[in-house]
KOLKOLBA-914151 format. One record per residue (C-alpha): residue in one letter; x, y, z. Coordinates in steps of 0.1 Angstrom, whole numbers, plus 2048, in hexadecimal, padded with zeros to 3 digits. Example, Ala and Ser with C-alpha at 12.3 -4.5 7.8 and 13.67 -1.06 7.14 Angstrom:
<recs>
A87B7D384E;S8897F5847;
</recs>
This chain:
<recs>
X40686DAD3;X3F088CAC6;X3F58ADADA;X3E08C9AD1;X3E48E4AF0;X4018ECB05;X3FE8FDB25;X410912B3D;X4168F9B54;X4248DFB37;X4368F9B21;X44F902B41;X4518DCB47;X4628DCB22;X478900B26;X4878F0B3E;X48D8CDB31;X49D8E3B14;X4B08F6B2D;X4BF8D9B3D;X4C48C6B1D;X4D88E3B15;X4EE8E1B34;X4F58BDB33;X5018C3B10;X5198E6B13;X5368D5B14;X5318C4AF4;X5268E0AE2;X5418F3AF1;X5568DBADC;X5478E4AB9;X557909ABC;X56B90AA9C;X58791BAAE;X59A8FFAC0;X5A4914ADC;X5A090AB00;X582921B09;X56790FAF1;X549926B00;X52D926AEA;X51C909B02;X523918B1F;X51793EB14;X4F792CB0A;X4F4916B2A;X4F5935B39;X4DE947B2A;X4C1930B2D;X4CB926B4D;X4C4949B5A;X49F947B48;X49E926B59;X4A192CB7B;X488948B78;X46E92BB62;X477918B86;X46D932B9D;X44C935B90;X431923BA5;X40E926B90;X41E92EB6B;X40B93EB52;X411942B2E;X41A966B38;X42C962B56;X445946B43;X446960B25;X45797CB3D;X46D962B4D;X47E952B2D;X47E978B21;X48E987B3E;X4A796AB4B;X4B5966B27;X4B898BB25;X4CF98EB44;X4DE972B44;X4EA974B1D;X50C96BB18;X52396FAF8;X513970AD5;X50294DAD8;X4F3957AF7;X4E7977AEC;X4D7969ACD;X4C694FAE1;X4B8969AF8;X4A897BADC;X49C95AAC8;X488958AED;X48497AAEE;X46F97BACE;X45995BAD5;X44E961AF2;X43C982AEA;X427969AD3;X423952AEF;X41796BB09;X3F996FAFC;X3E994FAFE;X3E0939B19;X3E791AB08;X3FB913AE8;X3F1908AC8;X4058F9AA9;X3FE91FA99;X405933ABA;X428921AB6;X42D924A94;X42A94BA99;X43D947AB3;X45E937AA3;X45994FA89;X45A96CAA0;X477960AB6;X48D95AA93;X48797EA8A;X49098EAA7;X4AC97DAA8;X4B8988A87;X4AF9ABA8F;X4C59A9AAB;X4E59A0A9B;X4F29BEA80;X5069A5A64;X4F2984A6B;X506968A5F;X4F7949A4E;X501920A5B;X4FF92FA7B;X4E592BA9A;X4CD948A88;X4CE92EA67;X4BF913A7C;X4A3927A8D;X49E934A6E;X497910A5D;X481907A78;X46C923A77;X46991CA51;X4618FEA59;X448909A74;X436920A60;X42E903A44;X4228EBA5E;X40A901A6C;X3F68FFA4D;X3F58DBA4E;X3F58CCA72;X3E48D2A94;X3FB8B8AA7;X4168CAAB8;X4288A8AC0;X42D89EA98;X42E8CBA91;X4508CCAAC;X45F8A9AA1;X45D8B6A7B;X4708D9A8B;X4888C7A9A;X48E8B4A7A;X4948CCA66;X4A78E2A7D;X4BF8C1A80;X4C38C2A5A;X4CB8ECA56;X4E18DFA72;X4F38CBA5F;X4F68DFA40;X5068FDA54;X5268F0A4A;X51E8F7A27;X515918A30;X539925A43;X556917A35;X56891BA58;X554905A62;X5588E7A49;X57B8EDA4D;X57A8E5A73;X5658C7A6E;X54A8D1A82;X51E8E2A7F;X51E903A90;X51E8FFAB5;X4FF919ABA;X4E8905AA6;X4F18E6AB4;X4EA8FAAD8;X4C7904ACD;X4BD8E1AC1;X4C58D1AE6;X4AD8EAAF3;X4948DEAD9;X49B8BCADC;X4998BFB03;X4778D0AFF;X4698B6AEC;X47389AB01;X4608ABB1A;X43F8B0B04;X43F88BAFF;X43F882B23;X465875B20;X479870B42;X48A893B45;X49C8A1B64;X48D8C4B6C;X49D8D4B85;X4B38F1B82;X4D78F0B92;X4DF90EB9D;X501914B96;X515925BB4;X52E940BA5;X541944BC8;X55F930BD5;X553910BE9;X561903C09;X55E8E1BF7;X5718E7BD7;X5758C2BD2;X5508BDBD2;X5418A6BB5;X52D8B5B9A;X5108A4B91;X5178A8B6E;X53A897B6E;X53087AB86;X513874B6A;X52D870B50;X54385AB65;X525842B74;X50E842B4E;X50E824B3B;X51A82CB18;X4FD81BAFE;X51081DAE1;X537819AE4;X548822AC4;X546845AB9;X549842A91;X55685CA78;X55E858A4F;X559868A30;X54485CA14;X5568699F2;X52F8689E0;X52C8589BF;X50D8699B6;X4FC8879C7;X4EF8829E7;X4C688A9E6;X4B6892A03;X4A3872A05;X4C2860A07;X4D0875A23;X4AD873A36;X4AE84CA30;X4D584CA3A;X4D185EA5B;X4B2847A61;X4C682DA62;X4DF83AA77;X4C0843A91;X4BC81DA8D;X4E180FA9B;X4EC82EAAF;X4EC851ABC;X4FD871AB7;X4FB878A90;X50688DA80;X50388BA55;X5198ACA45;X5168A8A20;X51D8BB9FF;X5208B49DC;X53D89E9E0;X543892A02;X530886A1D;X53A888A42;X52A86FA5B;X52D86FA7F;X519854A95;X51A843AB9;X51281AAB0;X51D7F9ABA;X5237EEA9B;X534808A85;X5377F0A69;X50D7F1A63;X512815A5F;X531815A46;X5227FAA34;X507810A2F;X51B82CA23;X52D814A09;X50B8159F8;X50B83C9EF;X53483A9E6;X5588359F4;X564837A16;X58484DA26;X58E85BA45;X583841A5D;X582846A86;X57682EA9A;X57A834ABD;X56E825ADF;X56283DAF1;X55D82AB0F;X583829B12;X58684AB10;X569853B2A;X584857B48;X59A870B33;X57D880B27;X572886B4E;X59288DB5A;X5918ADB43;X5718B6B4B;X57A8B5B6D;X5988CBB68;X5848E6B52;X56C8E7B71;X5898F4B87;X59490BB70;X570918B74;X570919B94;X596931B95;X584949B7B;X56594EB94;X57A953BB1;X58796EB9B;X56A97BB93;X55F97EBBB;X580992BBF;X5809AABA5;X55B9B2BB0;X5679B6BD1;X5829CFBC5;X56A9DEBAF;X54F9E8BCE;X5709F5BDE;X576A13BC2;X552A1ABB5;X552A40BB9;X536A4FBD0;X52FA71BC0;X523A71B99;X53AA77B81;X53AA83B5B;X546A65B47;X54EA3FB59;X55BA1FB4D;X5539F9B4D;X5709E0B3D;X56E9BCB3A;X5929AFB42;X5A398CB41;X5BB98DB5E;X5CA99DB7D;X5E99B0B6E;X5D29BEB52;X5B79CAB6D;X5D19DEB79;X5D59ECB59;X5B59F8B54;X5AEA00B77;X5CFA1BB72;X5C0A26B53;X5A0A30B64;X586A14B63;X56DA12B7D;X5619F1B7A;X5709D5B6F;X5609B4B5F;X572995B66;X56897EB48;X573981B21;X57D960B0D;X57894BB29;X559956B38;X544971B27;X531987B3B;X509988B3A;X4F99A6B32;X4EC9A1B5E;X50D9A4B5F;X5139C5B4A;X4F49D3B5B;X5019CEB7C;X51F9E1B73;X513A00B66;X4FDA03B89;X51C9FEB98;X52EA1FB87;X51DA42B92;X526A56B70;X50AA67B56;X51BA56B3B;X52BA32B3F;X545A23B1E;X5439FEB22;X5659EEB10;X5599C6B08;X57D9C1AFC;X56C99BAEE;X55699EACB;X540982AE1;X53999FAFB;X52F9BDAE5;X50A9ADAE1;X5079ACB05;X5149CBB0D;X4FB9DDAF2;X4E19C7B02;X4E99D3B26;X4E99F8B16;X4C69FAB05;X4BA9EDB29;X4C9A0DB3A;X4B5A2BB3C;X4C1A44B56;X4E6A45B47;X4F5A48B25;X504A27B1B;X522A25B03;X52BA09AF7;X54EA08AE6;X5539E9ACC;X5779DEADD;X57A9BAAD4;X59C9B3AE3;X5AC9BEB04;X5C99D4AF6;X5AD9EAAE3;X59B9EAB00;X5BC9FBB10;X5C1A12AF2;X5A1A22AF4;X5A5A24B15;X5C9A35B15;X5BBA50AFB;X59EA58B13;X59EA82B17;X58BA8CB34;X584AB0B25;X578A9FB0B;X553A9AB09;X53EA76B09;X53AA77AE4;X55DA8BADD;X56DA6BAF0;X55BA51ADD;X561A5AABE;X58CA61AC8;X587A3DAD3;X577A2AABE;X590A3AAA3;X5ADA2CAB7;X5A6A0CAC0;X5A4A05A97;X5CFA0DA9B;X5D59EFAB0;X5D99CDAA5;X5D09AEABF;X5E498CAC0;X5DE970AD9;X5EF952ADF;X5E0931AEB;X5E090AAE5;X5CC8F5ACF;X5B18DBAE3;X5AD8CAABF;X5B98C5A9D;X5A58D3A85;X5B28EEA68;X5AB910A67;X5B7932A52;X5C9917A3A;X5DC90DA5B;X5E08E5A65;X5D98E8A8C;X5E68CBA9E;X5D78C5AC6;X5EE8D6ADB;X5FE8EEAC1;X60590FACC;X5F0928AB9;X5F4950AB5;X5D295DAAA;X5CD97FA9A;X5B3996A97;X5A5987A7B;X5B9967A72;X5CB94BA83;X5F0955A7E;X60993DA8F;X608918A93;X627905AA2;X6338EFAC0;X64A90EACE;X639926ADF;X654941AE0;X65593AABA;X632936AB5;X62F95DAC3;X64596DAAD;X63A960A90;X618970A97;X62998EAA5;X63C991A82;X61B991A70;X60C9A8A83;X6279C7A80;X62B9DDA66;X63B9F7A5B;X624A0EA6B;X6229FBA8E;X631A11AAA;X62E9FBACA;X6299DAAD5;X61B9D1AF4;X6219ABB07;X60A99FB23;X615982B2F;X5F9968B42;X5FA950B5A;X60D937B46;X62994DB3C;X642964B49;X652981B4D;X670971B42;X667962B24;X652981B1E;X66D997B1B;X68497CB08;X665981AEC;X6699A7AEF;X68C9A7AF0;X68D992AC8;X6709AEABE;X6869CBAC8;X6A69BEAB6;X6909B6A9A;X67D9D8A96;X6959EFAA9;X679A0CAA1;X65E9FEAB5;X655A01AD6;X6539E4AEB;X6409E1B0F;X63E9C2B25;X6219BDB3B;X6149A3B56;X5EF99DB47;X5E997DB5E;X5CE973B45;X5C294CB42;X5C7937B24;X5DD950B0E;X5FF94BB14;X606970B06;X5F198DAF9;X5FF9A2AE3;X5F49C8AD3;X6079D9AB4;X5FEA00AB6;X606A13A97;X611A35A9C;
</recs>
């Protein structure tokens, strides 16, 4: 089928095919994070994000080219969550000020576009890193601006796009070694191809669900309530039952033409392929009901190892049964979120002040903490749920001050927060790079009030570099990362830069990452303790570490934060 034209009406019929094709599939992507930590959040940040474009796309009775351009725009924009989010936002951003203009769309009018939306997006992030979402959109925009020299049919120009953004895809592994090492293609490309993919189903005339659930973020009278999402799972009929995994150990370099053929194939007996290779090793990954066809097929290009075969159809209830429990979890952190907003509304000053301040925080007991340190507002989110830049927005109305710090305390939240800042006119916006809750706290605790804005800022942002961050939390996979064999369910004590712990014992697990971090030059370490530890076992921790290093400081604290058993800071002095 030839298509030469899309119009308004057709191209919000496929943003929001993409948009739901991208919410059906979160939770997958969510488990491609490298990091095999229970928050996986790069599908959820980018649900999010083009669910908020989404249900503005939806609201629109008559579209126009226009009108859908300053929807997409706008929703992302706000509702941006994490990095993933906020790149997504800006790869939308940048295409539709293309699109805008036109009344209909053309094979060119979308190759400029792509090509716009990829470098926007790369102006937006200051270090961009290659084999991640911005290498994909970059490949396809390549790949975009070559086709528009050669085709007018937007059904073989967007198949060809989608091609080859499933093949830079599948290279990003040789781009970040992390990323080989966890077995796994970058979860934000992965994200932007389901929005592609779901847009081109809908171009093609494909069955696609439109409609936009709007997601309720308050506590429900029916908390026991189905999701629509879950019971899908549960009542689907699985078309291909065994998901396949091995390595091919190549015998001769794998062309191109031999992967194109090999993944060909695969299209032919299953789903859900994916084909990593490099110059020695091939990895394969396909859904088939016969996973001998596609091993005998891989005998042809060299020997096989490291064989999985598993029926997923067994493993369907389990697989539920989690999903199920993750959705309750969600539903505890927006409750959360409801009551620190209503605390929030409670201690918003009335008169304008000077200077204000806006922290994103992980838990009751370390609220408290910033709340006595002088925060205004607090954000209820980090790991687990980052904020949108809506969100961020919303905040700073919320504080009456001239100039207004916003501590992110997540290196997922400072795009959002700088996004929310260039937005703001009418106040002066200061966004200090905190990546972890106990810098977050430090900056805080060397705030001088006589001090001006930019007197403060800089005190700060020279502190929080004094202060080193450990968390600790369980592994949701094996995989092997920082040199470290990762077994599901290990405990793991993450630093600042590295993963420095592994083990079986938590308390033991902590102080060996509580060892690495401390120095000779450390002066205090802080505990906070979450929901699944203690005060007890807290201070048993603290109690080794003083014995240990009888000249450092040690402080316990009730942090009541999800998933991390214990955060921990080492100050210097």
């Amino acid at each position: 089928m030839e298509v030469t034209t899309i119009n308004a009406e057709l191209f919000a019929r496929m943003f929001l095919a993409g948009a739901n094709n991208l919410e059906a599939k979160k939770e997958w992507i969510n488990e491609l994070n490298v990091f095999p930590v229970p928050d996986g959040d790069t599908g959820t940040n980018m649900s999010m994000t083009i669910m908020s474009a989404a249900k503005e796309v939806a609201a629109i009775e008559n579209p126009t080219m226009a009108s859908l351009a300053k929807a997409i725009s706008s929703g992302s924009l706000r509702g941006a969550r994490g990095n993933s989010g906020v790149i997504l936002s800006q790869l939308f951003r940048g295409f539709t000020k293309v699109i805008a203009e036109y009344d209909e769309l053309t094979v060119q009018i979308l190759s400029d576009a792509f090509q716009k939306g990829t470098e926007t997006a790369y102006k937006a992030v200051m270090k961009p890193k290659e084999g991640t979402i911005l290498t994909v959109a970059k490949g396809m925009s390549d790949k975009a601006a070559e086709l528009g020299e050669e085709t007018d049919d937007l059904a073989y120009f967007c198949e060809e796009i989608i091609k080859e953004g499933d093949h830079v895809l599948s290279k990003t592994p040789d781009m970040l070694p992390v990323l080989k090492q966890a077995g796994v293609v970058d979860s934000g490309g992965q994200g932007l191809m389901q929005v592609l993919k779901g847009a081109f189903d809908a171009l093609m005339g494909k069955e696609v669900d439109y409609k936009v659930e709007t997601v309720s973020t308050g506590s429900s009278s029916q908390g026991t309530a189905s999701n629509p999402y879950i019971d899908a799972q549960a009542e689907q009929e699985i078309t291909f039952t065994y998901c396949t995994q091995f390595l091919i150990m190549l015998e001769h370099p794998f062309t191109e033409n031999q992967e194109t053929e090999f993944k060909s194939y695969l299209e032919s007996i299953g789903d859900s392929i994916v084909v990593v290779a490099d110059d020695e090793i091939v990895k394969v990954h396909v859904h088939t009901n016969d996973p001998g066809m596609a091993m005998q097929r891989g005998l042809t290009y060299g020997s096989l190892t490291t064989i999985i075969i598993e029926n997923m159809r067994l493993e369907r209830d389990e697989k539920i049964s989690a999903m199920k429990e993750k959705e309750m979890q969600n539903t505890a952190n927006a409750e959360n979120e409801i009551r620190a907003a209503e605390e929030n509304e409670q201690e918003v000053p009335a008169e304008e002040k000077e200077m204000g301040f806006i922290s994103v925080s992980i838990g009751e007991g370390i609220n408290e903490i910033f709340r006595g340190l002088g925060v205004d507002y607090i954000i209820e989110g980090g790991q687990t749920m980052n904020p949108s830049t809506e969100d961020m927005l919303n905040a700073i109305e919320k504080v009456n001050a001239k100039n207004i710090f916003i501590l992110p305390n997540n290196k997922n939240i400072i795009m959002a927060a700088n996004q929310a800042a260039s937005l703001v006119e009418d106040k002066e916006i200061i966004v200090l790079p905190t990546k972890t809750i106990p810098q977050g706290i430090v900056a805080m605790v060397n705030y001088i009030p006589d001090y001006s804005a930019e007197e403060n800022k800089e005190t700060m942002l020279s502190e929080i570099d004094n202060v080193k961050t450990g968390q600790v939390t369980y592994a949701v996979r094996d995989t092997e990362i920082d040199g470290k064999v990762i077994k599901q369910n290990d405990f793991m004590g993450i630093g600042d830069k590295e993963i420095l712990s592994v083990g079986t014992d938590l308390k033991a697990t902590t102080l060996e990452m509580i060892d690495a971090m401390v120095d000779e030059d450390s002066a205090i370490v802080s505990i906070y303790y979450g929901t699944e530890s203690n005060e007890k076992d807290a201070e048993a921790i603290g109690a080794v570490i003083g014995a240990k290093y009888p000249d450092v400081e040690v402080e316990i604290n009730n942090g009541g934060q999800p998933i991390y058993y214990y955060v921990i800071s080492v100050e210097e002095e």
